[in-house]
VEXKE-188257 format. One line per field, with one value per residue: residue number from 1; residue in one letter; x, y, z of N, C-alpha, C, O, CB in turn. Coordinates in steps of 0.02 Angstrom, whole numbers, plus 50000, padded with zeros to 5 digits. Last residue first. Glycine has a CB too. Layout:
BEGIN
n: (NUM,...)
res: (a,...)
n_X: (X,...)
n_Y: (Y,...)
n_Z: (Z,...)
ca_X: (X,...)
ca_Y: (Y,...)
ca_Z: (Z,...)
c_X: (X,...)
c_Y: (Y,...)
c_Z: (Z,...)
o_X: (X,...)
o_Y: (Y,...)
o_Z: (Z,...)
cb_X: (X,...)
cb_Y: (Y,...)
cb_Z: (Z,...)
//
This chain:
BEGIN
n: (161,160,159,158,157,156,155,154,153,152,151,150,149,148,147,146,145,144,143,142,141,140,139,138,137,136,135,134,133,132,131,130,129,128,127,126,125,124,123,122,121,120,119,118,117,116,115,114,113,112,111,110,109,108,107,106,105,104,103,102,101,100,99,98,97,96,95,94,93,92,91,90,89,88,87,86,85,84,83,82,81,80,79,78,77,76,75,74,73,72,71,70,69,68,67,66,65,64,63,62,61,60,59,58,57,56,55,54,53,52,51,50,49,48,47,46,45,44,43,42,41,40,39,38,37,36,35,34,33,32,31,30,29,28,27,26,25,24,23,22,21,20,19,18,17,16,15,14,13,12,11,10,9,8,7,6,5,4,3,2,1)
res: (x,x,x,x,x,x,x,x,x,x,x,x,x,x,x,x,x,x,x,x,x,x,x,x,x,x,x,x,x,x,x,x,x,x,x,x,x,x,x,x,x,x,x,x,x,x,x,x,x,x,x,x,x,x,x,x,x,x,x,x,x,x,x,x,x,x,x,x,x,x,x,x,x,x,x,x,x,x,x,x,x,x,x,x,x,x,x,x,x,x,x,x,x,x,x,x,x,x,x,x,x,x,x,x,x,x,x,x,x,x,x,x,x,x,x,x,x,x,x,x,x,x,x,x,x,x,x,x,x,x,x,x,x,x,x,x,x,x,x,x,x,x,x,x,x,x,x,x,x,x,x,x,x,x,x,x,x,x,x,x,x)
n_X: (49510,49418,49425,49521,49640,49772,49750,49629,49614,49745,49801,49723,49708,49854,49870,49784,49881,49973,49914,49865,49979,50049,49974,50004,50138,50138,50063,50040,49939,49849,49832,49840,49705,49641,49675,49589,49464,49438,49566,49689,49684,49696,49586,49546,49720,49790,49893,49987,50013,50031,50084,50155,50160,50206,50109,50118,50016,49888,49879,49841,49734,49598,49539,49579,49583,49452,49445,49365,49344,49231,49223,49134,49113,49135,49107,49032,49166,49287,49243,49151,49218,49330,49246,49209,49351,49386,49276,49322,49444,49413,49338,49427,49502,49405,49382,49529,49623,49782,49769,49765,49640,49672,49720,49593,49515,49618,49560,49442,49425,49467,49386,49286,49330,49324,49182,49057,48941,48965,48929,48844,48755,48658,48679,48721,48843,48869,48829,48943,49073,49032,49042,49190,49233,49210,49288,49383,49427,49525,49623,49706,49626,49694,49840,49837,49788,49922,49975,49949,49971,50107,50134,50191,50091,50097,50194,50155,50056,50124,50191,50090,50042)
n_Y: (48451,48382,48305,48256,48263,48282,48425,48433,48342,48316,48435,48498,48379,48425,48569,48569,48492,48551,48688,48637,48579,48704,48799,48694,48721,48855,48868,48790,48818,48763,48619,48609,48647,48552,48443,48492,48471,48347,48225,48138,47987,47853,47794,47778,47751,47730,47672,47761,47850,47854,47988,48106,48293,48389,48429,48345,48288,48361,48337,48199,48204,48328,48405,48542,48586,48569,48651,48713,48777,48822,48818,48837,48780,48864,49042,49137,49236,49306,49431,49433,49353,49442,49576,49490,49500,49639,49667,49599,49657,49776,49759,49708,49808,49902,49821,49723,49631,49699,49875,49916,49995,50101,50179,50202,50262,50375,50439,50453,50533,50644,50666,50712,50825,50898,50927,50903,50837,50697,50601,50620,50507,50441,50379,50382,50376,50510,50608,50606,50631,50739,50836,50785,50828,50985,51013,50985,51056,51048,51072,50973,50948,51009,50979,50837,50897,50920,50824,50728,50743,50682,50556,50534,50459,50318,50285,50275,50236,50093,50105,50056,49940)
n_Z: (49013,49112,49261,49282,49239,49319,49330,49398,49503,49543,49565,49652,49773,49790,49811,49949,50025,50024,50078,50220,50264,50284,50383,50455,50498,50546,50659,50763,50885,50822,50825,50964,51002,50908,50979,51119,51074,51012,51095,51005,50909,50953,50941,50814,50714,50586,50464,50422,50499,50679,50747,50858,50799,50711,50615,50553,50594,50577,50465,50451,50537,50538,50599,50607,50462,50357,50208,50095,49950,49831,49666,49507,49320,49248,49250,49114,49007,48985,48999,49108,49218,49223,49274,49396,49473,49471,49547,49676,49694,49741,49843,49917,49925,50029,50137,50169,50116,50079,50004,49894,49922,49969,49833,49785,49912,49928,49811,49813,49921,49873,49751,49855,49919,49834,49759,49833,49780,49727,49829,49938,50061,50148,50220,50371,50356,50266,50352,50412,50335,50301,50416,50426,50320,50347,50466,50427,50257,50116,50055,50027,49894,49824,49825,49775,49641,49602,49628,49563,49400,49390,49513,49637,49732,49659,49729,49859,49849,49818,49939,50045,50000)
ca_X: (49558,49445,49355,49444,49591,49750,49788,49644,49560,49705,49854,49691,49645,49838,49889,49739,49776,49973,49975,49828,49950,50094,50008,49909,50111,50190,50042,50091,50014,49845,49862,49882,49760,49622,49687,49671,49499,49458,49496,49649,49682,49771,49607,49523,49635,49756,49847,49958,49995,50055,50033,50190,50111,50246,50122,50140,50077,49918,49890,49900,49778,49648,49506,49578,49628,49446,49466,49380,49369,49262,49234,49148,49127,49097,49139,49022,49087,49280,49292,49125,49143,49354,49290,49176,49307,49430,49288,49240,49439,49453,49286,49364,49539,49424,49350,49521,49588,49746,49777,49814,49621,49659,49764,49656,49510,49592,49638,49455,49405,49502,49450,49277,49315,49391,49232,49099,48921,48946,49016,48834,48800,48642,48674,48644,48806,48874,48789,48863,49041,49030,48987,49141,49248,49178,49199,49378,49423,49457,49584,49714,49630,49628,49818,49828,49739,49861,49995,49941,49889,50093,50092,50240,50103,50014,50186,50205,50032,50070,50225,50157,50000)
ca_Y: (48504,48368,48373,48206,48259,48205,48387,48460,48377,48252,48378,48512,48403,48368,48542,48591,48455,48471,48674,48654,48531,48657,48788,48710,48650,48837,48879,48771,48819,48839,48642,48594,48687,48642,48466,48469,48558,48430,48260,48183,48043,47892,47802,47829,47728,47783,47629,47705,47886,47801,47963,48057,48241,48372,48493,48391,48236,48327,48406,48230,48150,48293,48356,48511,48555,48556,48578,48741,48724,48850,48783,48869,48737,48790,48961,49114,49179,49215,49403,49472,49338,49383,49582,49516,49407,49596,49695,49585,49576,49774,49778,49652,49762,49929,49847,49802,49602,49646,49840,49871,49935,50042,50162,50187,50189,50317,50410,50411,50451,50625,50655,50652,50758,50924,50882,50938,50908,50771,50617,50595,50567,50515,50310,50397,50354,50422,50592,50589,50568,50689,50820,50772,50763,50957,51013,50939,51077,51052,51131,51028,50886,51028,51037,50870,50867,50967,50895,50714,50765,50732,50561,50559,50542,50380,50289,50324,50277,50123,50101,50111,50000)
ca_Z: (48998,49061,49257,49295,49174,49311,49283,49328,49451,49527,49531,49581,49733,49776,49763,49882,50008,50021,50041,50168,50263,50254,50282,50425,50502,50483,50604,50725,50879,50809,50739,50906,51024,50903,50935,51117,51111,50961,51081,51061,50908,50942,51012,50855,50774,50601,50529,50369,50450,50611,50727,50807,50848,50765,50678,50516,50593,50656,50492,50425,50552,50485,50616,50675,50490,50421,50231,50165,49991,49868,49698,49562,49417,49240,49255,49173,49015,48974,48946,49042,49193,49190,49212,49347,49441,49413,49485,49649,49654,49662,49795,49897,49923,49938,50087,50160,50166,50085,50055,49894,49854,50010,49869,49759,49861,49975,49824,49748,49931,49935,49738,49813,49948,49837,49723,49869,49825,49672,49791,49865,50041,50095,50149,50353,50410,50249,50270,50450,50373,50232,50386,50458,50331,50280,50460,50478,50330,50152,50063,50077,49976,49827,49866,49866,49682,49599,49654,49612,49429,49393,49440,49604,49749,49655,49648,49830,49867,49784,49854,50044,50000)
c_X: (49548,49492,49389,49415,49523,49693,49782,49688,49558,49640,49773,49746,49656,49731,49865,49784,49755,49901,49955,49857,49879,50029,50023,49937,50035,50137,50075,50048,50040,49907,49868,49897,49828,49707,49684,49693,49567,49490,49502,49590,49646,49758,49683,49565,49636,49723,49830,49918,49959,49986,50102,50115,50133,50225,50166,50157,50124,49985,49925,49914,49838,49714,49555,49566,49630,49517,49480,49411,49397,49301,49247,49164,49142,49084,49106,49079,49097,49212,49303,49159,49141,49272,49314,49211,49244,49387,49303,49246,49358,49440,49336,49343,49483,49471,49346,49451,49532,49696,49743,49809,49701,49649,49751,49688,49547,49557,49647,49527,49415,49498,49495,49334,49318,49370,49307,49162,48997,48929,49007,48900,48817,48703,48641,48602,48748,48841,48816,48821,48972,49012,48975,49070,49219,49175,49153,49292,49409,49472,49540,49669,49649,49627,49749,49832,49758,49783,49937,49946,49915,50016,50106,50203,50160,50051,50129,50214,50115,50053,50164,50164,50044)
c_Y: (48570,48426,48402,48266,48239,48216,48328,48439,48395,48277,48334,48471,48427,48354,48478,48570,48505,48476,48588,48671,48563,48589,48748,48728,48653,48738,48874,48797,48830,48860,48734,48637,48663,48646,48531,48459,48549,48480,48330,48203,48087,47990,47846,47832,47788,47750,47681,47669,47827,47826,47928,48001,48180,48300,48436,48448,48277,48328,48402,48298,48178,48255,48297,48437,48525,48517,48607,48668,48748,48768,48806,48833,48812,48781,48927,49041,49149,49186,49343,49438,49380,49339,49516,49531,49429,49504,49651,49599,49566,49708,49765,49693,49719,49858,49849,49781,49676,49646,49777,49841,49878,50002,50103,50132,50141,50255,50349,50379,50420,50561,50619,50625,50691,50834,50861,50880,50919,50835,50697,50662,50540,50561,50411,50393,50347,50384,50506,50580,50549,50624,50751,50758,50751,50873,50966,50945,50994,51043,51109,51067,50928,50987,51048,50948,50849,50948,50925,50760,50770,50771,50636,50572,50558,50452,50334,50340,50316,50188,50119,50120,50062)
c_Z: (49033,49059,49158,49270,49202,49251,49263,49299,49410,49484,49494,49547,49663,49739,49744,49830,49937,49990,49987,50106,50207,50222,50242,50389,50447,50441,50513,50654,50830,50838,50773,50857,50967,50917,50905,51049,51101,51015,51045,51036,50981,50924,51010,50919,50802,50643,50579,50423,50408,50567,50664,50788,50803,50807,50737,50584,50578,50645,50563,50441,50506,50539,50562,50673,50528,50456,50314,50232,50048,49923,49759,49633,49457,49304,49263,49182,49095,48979,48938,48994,49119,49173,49181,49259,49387,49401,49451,49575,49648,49644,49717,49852,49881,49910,50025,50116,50189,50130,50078,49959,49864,49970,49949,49782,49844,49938,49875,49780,49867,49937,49824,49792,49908,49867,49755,49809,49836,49726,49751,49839,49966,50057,50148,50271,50383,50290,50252,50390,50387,50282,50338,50452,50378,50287,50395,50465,50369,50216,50101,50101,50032,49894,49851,49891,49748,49652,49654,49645,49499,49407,49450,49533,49703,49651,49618,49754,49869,49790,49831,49969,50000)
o_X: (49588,49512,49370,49355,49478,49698,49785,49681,49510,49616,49758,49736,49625,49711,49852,49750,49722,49880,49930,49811,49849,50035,50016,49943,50023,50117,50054,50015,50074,49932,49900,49944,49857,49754,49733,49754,49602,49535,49552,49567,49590,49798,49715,49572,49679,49687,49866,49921,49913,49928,50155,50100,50134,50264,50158,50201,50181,50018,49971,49970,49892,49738,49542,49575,49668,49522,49513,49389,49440,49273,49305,49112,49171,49027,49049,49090,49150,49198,49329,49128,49127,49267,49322,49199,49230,49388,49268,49227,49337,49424,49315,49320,49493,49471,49312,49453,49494,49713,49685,49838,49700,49652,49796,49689,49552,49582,49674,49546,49398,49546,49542,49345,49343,49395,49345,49178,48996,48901,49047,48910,48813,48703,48579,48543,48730,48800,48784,48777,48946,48966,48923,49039,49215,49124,49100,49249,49426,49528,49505,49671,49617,49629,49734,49829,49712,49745,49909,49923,49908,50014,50115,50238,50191,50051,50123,50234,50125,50032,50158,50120,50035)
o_Y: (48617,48446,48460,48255,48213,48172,48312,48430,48392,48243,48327,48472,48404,48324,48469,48545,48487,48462,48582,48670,48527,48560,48749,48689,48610,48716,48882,48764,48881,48914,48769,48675,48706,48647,48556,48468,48593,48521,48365,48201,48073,48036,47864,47888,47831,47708,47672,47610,47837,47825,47942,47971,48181,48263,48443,48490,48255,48366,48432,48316,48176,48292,48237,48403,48476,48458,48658,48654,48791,48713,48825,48817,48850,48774,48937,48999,49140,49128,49322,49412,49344,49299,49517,49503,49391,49466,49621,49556,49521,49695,49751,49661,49699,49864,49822,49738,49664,49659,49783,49788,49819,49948,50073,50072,50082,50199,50294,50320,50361,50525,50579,50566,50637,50787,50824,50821,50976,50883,50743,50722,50484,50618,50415,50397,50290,50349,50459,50537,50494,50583,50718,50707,50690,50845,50933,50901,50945,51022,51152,51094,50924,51019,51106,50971,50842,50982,50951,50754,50829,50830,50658,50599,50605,50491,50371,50392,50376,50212,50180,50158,50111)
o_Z: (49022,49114,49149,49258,49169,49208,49204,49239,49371,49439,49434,49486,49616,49690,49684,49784,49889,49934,49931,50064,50166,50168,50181,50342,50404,50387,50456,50613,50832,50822,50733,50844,50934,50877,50879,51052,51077,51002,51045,50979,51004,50926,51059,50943,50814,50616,50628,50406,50368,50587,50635,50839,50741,50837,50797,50593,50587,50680,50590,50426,50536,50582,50555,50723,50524,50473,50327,50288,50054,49923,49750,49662,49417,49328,49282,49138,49126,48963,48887,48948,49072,49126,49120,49205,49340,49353,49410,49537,49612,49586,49661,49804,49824,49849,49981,50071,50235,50188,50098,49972,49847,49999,49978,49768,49860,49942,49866,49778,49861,49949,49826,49806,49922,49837,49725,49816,49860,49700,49753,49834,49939,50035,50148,50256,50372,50261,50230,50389,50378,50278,50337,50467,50384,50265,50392,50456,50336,50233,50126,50157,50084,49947,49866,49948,49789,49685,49702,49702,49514,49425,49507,49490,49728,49604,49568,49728,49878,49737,49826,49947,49963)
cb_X: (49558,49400,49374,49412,49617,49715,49837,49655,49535,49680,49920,49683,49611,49863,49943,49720,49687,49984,50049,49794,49939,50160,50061,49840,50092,50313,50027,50117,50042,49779,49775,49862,49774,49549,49669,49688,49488,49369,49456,49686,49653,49815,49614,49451,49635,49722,49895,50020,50055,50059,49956,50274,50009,50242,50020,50082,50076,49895,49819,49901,49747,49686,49419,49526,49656,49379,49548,49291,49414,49205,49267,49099,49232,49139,49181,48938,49086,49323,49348,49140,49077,49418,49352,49156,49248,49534,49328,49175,49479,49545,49254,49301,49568,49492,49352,49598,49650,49781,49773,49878,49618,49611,49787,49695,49500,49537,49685,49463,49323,49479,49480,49240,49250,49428,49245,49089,48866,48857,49044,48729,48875,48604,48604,48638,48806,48944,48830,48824,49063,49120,48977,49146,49306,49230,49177,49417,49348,49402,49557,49750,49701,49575,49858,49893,49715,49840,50047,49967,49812,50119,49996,50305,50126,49947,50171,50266,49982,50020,50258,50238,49953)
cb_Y: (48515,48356,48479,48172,48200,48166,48386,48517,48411,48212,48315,48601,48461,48332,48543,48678,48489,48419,48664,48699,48504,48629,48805,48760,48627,48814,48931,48687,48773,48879,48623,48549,48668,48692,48437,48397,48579,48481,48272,48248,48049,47845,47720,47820,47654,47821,47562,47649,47928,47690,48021,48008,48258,48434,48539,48412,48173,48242,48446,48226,48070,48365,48370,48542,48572,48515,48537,48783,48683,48914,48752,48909,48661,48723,48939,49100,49089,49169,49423,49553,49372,49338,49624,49575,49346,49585,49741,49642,49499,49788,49870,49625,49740,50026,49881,49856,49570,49599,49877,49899,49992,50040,50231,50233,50195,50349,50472,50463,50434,50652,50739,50662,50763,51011,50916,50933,50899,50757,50537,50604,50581,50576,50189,50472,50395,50389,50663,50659,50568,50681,50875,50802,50745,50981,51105,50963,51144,51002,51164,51066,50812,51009,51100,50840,50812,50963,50937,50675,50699,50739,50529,50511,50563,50383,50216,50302,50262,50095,50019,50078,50000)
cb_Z: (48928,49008,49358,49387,49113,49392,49296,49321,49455,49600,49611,49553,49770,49857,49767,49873,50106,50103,50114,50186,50343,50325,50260,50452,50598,50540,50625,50736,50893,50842,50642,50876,51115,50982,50915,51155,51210,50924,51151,51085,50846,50855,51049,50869,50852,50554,50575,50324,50418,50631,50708,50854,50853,50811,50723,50453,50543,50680,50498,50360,50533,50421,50605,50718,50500,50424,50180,50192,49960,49903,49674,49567,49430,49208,49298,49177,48941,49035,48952,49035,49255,49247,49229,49382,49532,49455,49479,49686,49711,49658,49813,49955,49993,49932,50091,50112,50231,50095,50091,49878,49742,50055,49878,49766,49806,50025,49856,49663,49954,49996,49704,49758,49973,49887,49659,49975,49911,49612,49708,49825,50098,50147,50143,50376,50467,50253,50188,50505,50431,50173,50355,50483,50336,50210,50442,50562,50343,50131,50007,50059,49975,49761,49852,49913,49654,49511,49614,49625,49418,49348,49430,49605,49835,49752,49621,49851,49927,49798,49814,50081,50061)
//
């Protein structure tokens, strides 16, 4: 987000438009606030503002996990809907480390990987606590599981080319 917003503040427009950004007061970002609060505010009453939240956009758009972050990749899966057509498959995968025997094995805990009994695995609070220790370990094991899914989905050919 740094770089970006350093690459932003060296365009030549960028001058011109923080000293309109200068200009506005605490009152004006205030008011704009309570109009947002209240789903009434509207970018066309005060241009020095608008340009304020284009940059902020901009520039939270790099920041992972941010608002403006979800709204750029809402865009760009739209923009690849317009230029490729709806996907075939939409897949989300959310594999349940606490409850995996290889996530376990990965965070240190000695389990026989080829003869698995219930009686070798702790209970979830005591796994929980595991895998959230070892967070190198859940990479590693969600790492493993999604290559091996798309090795076998897409390359292997079950779902074709």
């Amino acid at each position: 987000a740094c770089f970006h917003a350093q690459l932003i503040a060296t365009k030549p427009y960028f001058q011109a438009s923080a000293q309109e950004i200068q200009s506005l007061n605490s009152n004006d970002i205030e008011m704009a606030l309570n109009k947002s609060q209240n789903n009434k505010f509207s970018s066309t009453c005060n241009a020095s503002l608008h340009k304020l939240l284009n940059h902020i956009k901009t520039i939270g758009g790099r920041v992972m996990g941010s608002t403006y972050s979800r709204t750029a990749l809402r865009t760009r899966i739209h923009a690849l809907i317009y230029n490729q057509g709806l996907p075939s498959i939409f897949l989300t995968s959310n594999p349940a480390d606490i409850h995996s025997p290889v996530a376990l094995y990965f965070a240190g805990v000695q389990l026989d990987l080829d003869n698995i009994q219930i009686e070798q695995l702790m209970n979830t609070y005591k796994r929980a606590e595991i895998i959230a220790s070892h967070p190198v370990a859940t990479a590693k094991f969600f790492h493993l599981l999604i290559t091996n899914i798309l090795d076998t989905m897409i390359v292997g050919g079950v779902l074709g080319p």
